[in-house]
N, C-alpha and C positions, 0 to 999 in steps of 0.2 A: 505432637511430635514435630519436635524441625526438620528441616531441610536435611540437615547435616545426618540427624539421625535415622532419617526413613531412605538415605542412600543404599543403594543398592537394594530397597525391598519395593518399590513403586515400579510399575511397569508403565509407558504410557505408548501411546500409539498413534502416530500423526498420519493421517490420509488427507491428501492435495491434487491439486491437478498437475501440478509441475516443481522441480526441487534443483537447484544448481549441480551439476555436474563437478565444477570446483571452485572458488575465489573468483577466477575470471569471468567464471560464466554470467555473461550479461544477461540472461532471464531469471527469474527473481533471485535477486542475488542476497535479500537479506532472511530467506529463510536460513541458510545457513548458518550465520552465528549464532541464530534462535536457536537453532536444534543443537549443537555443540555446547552453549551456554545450559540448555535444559539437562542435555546429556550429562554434564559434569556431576548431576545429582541425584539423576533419575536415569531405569532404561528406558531408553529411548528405539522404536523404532519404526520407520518411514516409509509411507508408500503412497511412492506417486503416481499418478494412475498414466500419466499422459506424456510426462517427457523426464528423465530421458527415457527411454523405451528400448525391450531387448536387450540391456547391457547389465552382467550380472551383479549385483549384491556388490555396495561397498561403502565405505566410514567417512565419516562425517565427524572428525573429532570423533567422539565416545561413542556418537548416532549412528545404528545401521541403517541403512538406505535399500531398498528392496525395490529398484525397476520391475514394470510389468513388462511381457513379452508383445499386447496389442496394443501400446501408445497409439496416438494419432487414428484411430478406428474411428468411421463415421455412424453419425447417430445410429443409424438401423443398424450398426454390429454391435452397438457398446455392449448389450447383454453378455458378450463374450468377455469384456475385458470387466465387466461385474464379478460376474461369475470369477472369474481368476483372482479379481482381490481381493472377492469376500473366501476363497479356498487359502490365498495367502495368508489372513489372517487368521483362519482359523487353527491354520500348522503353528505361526508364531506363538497363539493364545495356549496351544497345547504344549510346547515349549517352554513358556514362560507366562502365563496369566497376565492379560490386561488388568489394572484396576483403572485406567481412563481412556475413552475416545476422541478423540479432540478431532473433528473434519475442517480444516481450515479452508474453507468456501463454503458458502450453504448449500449449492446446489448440486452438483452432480454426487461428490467430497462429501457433501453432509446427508445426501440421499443414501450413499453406501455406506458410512458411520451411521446412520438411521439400522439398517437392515444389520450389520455387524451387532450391534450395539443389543440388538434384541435376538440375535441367535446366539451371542456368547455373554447373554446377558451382564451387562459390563457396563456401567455410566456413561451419560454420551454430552461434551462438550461442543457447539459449533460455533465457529470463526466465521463473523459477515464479514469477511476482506475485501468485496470486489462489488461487482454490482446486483447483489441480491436482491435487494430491498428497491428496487427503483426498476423503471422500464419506460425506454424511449422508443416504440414501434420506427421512426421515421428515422433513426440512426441504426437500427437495430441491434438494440445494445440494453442489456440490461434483464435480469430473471424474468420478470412480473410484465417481458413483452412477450414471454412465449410459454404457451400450454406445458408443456414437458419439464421445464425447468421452474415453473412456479410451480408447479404439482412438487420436485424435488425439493426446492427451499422450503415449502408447507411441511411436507413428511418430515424434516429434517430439524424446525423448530417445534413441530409438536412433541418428538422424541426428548429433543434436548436439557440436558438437567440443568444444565447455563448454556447462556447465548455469551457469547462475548464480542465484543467490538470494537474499536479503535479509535472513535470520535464522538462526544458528544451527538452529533448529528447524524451518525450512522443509528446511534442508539435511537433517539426520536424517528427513524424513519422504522427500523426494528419494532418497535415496538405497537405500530398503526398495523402492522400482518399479526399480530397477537390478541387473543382475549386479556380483556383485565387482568387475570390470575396470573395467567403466563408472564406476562409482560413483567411481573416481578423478577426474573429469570435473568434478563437482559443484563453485563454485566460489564463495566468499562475497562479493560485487558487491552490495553493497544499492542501493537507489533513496536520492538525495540530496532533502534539502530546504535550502531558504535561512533557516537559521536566527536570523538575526542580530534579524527582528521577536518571537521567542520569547525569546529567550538576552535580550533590553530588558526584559522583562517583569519587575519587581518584585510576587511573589505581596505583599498586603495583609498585615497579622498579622492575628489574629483579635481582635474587637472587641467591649466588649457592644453597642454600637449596632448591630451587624451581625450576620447569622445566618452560623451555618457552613454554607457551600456546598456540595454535590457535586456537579458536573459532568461529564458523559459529554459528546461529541463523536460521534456515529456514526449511521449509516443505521438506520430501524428495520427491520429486518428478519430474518427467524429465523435467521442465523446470528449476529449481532450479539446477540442473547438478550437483549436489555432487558426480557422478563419475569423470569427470574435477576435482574438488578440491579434491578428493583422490590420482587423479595421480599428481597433481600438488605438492600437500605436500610431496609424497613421498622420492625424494631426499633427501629435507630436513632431514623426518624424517630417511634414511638412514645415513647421515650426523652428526646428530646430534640426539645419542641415547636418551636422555632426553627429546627430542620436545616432546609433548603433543599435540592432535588435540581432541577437545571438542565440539560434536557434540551436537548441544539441538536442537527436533523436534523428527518428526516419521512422520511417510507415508507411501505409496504403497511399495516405492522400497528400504527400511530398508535390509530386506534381502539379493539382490544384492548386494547393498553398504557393509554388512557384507562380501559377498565372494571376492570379489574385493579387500575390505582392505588385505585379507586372502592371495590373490595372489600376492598382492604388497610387502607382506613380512610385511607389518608396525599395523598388525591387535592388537600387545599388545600396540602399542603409538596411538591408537583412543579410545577415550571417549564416551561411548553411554550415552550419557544426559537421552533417550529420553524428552518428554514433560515435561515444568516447568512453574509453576504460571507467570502471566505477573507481579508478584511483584515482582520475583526473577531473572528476566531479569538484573535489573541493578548490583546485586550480580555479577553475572556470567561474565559479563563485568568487573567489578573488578577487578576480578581472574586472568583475559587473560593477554596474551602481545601484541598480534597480531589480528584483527577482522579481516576473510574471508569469503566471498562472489563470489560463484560460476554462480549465474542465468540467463540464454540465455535471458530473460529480465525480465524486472522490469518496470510499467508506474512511482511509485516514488521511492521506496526502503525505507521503513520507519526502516527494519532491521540497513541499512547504517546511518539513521540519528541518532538511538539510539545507535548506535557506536562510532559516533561520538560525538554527547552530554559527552558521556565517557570519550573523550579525545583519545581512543585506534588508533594507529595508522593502516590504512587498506590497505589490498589487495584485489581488486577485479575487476570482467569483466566491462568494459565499458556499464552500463545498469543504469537506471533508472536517478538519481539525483548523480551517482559516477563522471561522468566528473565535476558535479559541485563543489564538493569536494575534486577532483584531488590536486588542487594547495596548500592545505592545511597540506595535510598529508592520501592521499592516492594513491595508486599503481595502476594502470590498465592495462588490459591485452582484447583482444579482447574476444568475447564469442566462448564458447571449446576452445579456446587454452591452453592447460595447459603447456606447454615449457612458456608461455608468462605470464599464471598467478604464475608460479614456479620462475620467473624471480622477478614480481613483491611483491609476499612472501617475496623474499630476501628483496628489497628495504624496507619494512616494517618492518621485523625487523631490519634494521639496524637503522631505524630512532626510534626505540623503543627503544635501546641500546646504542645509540648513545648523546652525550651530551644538543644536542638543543632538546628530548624531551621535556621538559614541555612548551617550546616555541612553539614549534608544537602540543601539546596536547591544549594549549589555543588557535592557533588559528584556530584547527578545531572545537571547542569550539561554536567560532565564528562565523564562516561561517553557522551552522546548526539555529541561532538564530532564521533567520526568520519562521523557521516550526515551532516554540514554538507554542500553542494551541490558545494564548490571540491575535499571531497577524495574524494566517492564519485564525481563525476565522472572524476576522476584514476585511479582503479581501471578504467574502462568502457575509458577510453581505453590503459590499458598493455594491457589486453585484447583494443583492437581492432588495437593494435600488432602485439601475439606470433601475431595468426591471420592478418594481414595479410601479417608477415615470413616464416610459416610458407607462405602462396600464392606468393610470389614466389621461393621458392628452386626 
């Protein structure tokens, strides 16, 4: 049965930890056209467990959205706000039947799609989007650094009827928490973006009026490592007085990253962006000459894919969906190495300065096509197809 025909009879049911409030809303801002783009074909309907919180029930495109009342609840209360979304679920499912659960995160999300999944006996999809699969005790960052949340990611891929993921390389790290059998399971579904404000984007050539740019896009925070890309750009920007390093985001460790720059000598060639509208993302890619990416990991890197939509040629650590986009026109360097990602800087901008630019601006173009919104959508839904048609036989 297609898409077009199984509309209006598929129910599906997305649990997250967090869901945008509207367009603007700077925290995950690209679940939203995911779920309106699902919604056009399927019902859809959405609960986030954790933000926004308290505010009632509302649409998302065709998507109902269903806030909890205990967002933000510390570990020792969460059992309350379980409890409330596995009762929320169970009124919807009495409403209107699930035929799929889709937890987008493994951990908390795919703990409570685990437990849903087998009280309303219902198929259970789960999304590794974030840092499931990996654990860095010394950042503290990551499932598989903490008892509680490796026990949920566990409970959450044993239930799951597919695993889905984003990145080659999320799937290989997926796949080491699994037995042989399981690991069949694992299935490559990336998260979509609406490319087509990136893919407009005419990167500048480099100018003497103009300094070369490098621009990162990301949270500051210690798995994102922008102490690595400050020492890594450093030489550079010793090297070459003009370089520019244009930071857009803010976080915890804004301030360290200020004295760091401070100690490296290069604190007047960094740009404090901080935070900028998701409309002005493709703007700032513009600007640049160089896109870098410092983060010990990424399950996709949707930063890299809207870099690459731009055309901008990149430097960055071997994390998320970058191997995939290696061959195209970007640089890699292992995660903290900054000697490796300093190396890789160079390779970038020489291919930015370099003649075969726009040949390499179109063919990382290219390579990013398939995460465009219309066709990673289209994957979610033949997916919610096969486990819909597999409940009904």
């Amino acid at each position: 049965m297609s898409h077009a025909q199984r509309s209006g009879a598929t129910h599906v049911a997305w649990i997250l930890p967090a869901f945008p409030r509207d367009a603007a809303d700077p925290l995950v801002p690209y679940w939203g056209p995911m779920a309106q783009a699902v919604a056009e074909v399927m019902h859809l309907d959405v609960l986030p467990l954790r933000f926004p919180s308290a505010t009632a029930p509302f649409a998302c495109g065709r998507a109902r959205v269903h806030p909890l009342p205990h967002g933000h609840l510390r570990l020792r209360r969460s059992p309350r706000l379980w409890t409330a979304a596995l009762s929320r679920l169970r009124r919807l499912h009495r409403q209107r039947p699930f035929h799929v659960i889709h937890a987008l995160h493994g951990n908390e999300a795919g703990f409570l799609g685990a437990l849903a999944s087998r009280m309303l006996d219902v198929p259970l999809v789960v999304h590794l989007g974030g840092g499931e699969t990996v654990g860095f005790p010394h950042l503290a960052y990551g499932s598989q650094a903490f008892a509680v949340e490796r026990w949920q990611v566990r409970t959450a891929m044993r239930r799951a009827r597919r695993i889905t993921v984003g990145s080659l390389a999320q799937g290989r790290l997926a796949t080491r928490l699994l037995s042989e059998r399981r690991a069949a399971r694992v299935v490559l579904a990336p998260l979509g973006i609406r490319l087509a404000p990136f893919l407009a984007v005419s990167p500048a050539p480099p100018a003497a009026s103009r300094p070369l740019t490098l621009l990162s896009v990301a949270e500051f925070n210690a798995v994102k490592d922008l102490e690595t890309l400050l020492r890594a750009v450093a030489p550079w920007a010793q090297a070459l007085p003009d370089l520019r390093l244009a930071l857009v985001g803010g976080g915890p460790v804004l301030a360290d990253l200020r004295r760091l720059a401070g100690r490296l000598g290069i604190a007047h060639q960094v740009v404090w962006r901080g935070q900028i509208p998701n409309a002005a993302v493709p703007l700032a890619l513009g600007a640049a000459t160089v896109f870098v990416h410092s983060a010990r990991h990424e399950a996709q890197g949707l930063a890299l894919i809207e870099a690459a939509a731009a055309g901008l040629p990149m430097a960055s650590t071997s994390v998320g969906v970058a191997p995939e986009l290696a061959p195209a026109g970007l640089a890699t360097a292992a995660p903290g190495d900054a000697a490796g990602l300093s190396a890789a800087i160079g390779q970038a901008l020489a291919w930015a300065l370099g003649a075969d630019a726009p040949a390499r601006s179109a063919a990382l173009r290219a390579t990013v096509a398939r995460f465009d919104l219309p066709q990673a959508v289209s994957g979610w839904l033949r997916l919610y197809d096969a486990m819909a048609d597999r409940m009904t036989r």
